[in-house]
C-alpha positions as CSV (number, residue, x, y, z in Angstrom):
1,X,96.6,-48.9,-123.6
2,X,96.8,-52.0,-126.5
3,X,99.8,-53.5,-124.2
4,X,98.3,-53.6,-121.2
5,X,94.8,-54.2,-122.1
6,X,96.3,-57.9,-124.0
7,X,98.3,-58.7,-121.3
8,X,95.1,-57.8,-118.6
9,X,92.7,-59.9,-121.0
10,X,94.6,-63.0,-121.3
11,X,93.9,-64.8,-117.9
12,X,90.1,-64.8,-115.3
13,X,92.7,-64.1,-112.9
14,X,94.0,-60.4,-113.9
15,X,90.3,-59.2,-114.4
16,X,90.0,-57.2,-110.8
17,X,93.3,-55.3,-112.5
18,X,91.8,-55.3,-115.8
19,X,88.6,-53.8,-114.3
20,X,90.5,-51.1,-112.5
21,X,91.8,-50.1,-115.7
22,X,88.5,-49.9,-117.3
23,X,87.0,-47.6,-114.9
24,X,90.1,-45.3,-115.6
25,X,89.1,-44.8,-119.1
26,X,85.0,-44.9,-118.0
27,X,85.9,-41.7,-115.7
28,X,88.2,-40.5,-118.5
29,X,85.4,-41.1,-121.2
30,X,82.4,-39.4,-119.2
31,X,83.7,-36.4,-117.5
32,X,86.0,-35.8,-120.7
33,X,82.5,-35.6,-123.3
34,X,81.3,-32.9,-120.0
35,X,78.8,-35.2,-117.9
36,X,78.8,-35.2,-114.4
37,X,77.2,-38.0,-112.6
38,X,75.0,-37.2,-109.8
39,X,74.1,-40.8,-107.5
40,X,71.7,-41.0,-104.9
41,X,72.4,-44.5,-103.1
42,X,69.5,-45.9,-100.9
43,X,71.9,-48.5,-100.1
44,X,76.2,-48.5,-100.1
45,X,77.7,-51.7,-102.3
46,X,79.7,-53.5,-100.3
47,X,83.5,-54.3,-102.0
48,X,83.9,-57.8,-100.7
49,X,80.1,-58.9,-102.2
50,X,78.8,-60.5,-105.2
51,X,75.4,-58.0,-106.9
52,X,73.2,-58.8,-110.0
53,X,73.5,-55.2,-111.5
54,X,69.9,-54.0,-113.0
55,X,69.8,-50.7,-114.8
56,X,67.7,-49.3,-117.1
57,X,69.2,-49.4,-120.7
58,X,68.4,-45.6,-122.1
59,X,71.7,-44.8,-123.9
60,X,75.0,-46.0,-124.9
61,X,76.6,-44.3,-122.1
62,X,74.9,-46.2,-120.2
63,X,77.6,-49.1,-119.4
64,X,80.5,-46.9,-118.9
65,X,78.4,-45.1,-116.0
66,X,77.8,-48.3,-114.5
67,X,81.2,-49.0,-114.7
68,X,82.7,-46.2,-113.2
69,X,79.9,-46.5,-110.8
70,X,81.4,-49.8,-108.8
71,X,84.5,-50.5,-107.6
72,X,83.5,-54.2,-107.5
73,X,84.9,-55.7,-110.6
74,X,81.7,-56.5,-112.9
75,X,81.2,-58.8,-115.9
76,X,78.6,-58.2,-118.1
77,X,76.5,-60.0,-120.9
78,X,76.5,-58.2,-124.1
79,X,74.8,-58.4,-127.6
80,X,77.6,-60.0,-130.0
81,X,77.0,-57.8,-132.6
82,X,80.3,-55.4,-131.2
83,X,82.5,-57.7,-131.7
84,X,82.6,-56.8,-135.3
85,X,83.8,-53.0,-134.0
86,X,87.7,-52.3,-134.8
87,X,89.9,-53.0,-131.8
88,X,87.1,-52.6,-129.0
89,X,85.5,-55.6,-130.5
90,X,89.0,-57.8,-129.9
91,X,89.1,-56.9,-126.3
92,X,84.9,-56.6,-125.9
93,X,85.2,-60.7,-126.6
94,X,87.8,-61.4,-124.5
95,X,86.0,-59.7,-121.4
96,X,82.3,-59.8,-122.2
97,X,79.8,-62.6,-121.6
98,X,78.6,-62.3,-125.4
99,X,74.9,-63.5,-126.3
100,X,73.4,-64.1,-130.2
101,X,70.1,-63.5,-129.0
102,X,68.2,-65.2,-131.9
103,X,70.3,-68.0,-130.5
104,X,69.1,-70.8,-128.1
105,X,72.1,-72.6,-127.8
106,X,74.0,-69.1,-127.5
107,X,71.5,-68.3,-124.3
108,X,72.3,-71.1,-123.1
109,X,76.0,-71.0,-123.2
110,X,75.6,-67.5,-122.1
111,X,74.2,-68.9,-118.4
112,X,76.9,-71.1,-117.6
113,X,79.6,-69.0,-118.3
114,X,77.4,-66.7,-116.2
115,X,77.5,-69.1,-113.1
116,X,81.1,-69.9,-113.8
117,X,81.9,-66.0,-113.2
118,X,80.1,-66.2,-110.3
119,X,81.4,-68.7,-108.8
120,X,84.7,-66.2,-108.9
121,X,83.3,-63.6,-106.8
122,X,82.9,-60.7,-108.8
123,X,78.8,-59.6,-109.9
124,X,77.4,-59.2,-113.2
125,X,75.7,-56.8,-114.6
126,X,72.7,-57.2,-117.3
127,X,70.3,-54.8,-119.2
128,X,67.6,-56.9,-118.1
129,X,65.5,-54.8,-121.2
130,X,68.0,-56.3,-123.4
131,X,68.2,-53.8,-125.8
132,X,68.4,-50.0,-126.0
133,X,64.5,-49.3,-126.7
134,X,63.0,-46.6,-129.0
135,X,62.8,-43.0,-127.8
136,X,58.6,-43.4,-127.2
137,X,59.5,-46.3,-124.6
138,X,59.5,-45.9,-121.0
139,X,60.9,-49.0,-120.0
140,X,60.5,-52.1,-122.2
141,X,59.4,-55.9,-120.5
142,X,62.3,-57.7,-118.8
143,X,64.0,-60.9,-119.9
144,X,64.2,-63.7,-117.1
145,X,68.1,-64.1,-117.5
146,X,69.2,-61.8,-114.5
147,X,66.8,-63.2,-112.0
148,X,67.4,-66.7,-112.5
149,X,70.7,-66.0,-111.8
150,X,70.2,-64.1,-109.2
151,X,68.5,-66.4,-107.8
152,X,70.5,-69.0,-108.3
153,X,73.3,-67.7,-106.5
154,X,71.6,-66.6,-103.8
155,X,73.0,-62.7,-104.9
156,X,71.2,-59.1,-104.5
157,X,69.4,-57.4,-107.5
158,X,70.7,-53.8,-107.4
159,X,68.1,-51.8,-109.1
160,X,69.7,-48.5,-110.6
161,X,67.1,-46.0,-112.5
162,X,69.6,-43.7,-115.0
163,X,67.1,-40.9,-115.7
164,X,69.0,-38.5,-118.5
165,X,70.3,-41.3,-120.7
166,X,68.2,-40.6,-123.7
167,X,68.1,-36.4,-122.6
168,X,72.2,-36.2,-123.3
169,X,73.7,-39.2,-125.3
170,X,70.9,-40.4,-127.9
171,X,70.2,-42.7,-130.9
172,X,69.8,-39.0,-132.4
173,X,72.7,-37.6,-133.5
174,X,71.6,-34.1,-133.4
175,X,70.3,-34.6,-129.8
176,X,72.8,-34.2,-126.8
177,X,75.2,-32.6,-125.2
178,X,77.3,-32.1,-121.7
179,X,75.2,-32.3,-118.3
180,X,74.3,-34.1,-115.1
181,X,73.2,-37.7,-115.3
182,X,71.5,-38.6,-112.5
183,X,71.7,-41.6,-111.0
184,X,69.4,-43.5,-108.5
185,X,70.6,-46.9,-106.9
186,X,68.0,-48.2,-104.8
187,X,67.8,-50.5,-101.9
188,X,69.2,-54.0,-102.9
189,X,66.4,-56.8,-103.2
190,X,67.5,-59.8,-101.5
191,X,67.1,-63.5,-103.1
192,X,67.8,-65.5,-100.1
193,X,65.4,-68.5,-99.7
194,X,64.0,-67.5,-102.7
195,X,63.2,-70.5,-105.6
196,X,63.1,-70.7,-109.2
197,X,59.1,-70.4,-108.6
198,X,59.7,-66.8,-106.9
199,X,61.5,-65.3,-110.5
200,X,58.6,-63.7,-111.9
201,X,57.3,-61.9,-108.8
202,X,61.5,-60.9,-108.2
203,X,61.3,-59.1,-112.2
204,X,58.3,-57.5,-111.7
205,X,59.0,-56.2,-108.7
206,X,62.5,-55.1,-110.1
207,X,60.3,-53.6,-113.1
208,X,57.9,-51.4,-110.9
209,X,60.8,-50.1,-108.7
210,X,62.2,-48.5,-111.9
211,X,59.5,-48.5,-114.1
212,X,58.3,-46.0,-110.8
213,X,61.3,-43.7,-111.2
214,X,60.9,-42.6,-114.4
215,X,57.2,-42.5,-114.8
216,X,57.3,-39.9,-112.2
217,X,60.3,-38.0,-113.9
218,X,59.2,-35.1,-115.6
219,X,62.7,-34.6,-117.7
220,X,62.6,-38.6,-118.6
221,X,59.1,-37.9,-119.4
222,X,60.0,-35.1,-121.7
223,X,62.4,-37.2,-123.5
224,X,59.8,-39.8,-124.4
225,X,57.5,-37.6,-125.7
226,X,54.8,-39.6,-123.8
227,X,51.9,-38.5,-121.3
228,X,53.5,-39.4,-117.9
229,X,50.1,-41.6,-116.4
230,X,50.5,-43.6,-119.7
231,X,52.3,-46.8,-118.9
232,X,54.1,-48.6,-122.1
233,X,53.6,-51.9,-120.3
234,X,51.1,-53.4,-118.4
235,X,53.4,-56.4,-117.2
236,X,57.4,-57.0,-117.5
237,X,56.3,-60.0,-119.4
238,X,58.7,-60.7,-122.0
């Protein structure tokens, strides 16, 4: 794929083919390792729209689901720290929004390449947890990043709840194995009209619809070895 993934990387404008590509090898990855994916969709995506992707972050699978999910070409944000992986890290730069979290000036860069994307017509997606969070956590507090954008652009937050990350593909090595990951993409929340003011209220309702999903999910629940009336957060605060 090395020819066709440096020719597809080297210009904004081949990205739609470029993405087409990727969700080849995201179908190819997924089903190959023996998961299924199992969607229930509130609401259909439509191809010729712009979305503010939300999911929950439980596993490293979890991008290439997301991927093979939409058909609308996506750029994400993504911690820099995989650039320094052999080969994926060459192409993960040249596609990938990157962010040095500890970095202000980084964050910062990382939201106007964010609006220039945008401005493109293709959506975004972003781990709004921004990290993968320890087994015990539920669902960790929300940066502001995806809702100001959001926002911004006057674009949909499309909540999506993935409820076996942790069960099949975890931090565990000796945890695991093939099955269904099911998938639930909830009705979009619009940010028409809405204001920079509005951004805390829009995460927190964005946290609850999710947070609500797996709390109530007795295999999540299993996974996180928690009581499931316990809540790990009080408030998405971050």
């Amino acid at each position: 794929m090395v020819p066709f993934l440096l020719v597809l990387t080297s210009k904004e404008e081949y990205y739609p083919t470029f993405w087409k590509m990727v969700r080849l090898w995201a179908k190819v990855l997924i089903y190959g390792m023996g998961f299924r994916l199992k969607i229930q969709a509130d609401e259909v995506l439509d191809r010729n729209k712009s979305y503010m992707f939300c999911p929950n972050h439980a596993s490293l699978m979890d991008p290439f689901v997301l991927i093979a999910l939409s058909k609308n070409p996506i750029v994400f944000v993504g911690k820099q720290e995989f650039v320094k992986i052999p080969i994926f890290g060459f192409f993960y730069k040249r596609v990938v929004i990157m962010v040095d979290r500890s970095s202000p000036k980084s964050r910062k860069r990382v939201y106007e390449m964010a609006k220039k994307r945008l401005q493109n017509g293709v959506s975004m997606a972003i781990f709004p947890e921004g990290l993968v969070p320890t087994e015990n956590v539920i669902l960790a507090p929300f940066k502001n990043g995806a809702f100001s954008l959001a926002i911004e652009y006057e674009i949909p937050i499309v909540p999506q709840v993935y409820l076996d990350g942790k069960r099949l593909f975890s931090w565990d090595f000796f945890k695991g194995g093939p099955g269904v990951f099911r998938i639930r993409q909830h009705k979009f929340i619009q940010t028409k009209d809405l204001e920079q003011s509005d951004m805390q209220k829009l995460k927190e309702k964005t946290f609850d619809i999710i947070y609500n999903d797996l709390v109530n999910d007795k295999k999540y629940m299993k996974d996180t070895n928690r009581p499931n009336n316990e809540r790990e957060f009080k408030s998405p605060l971050s």
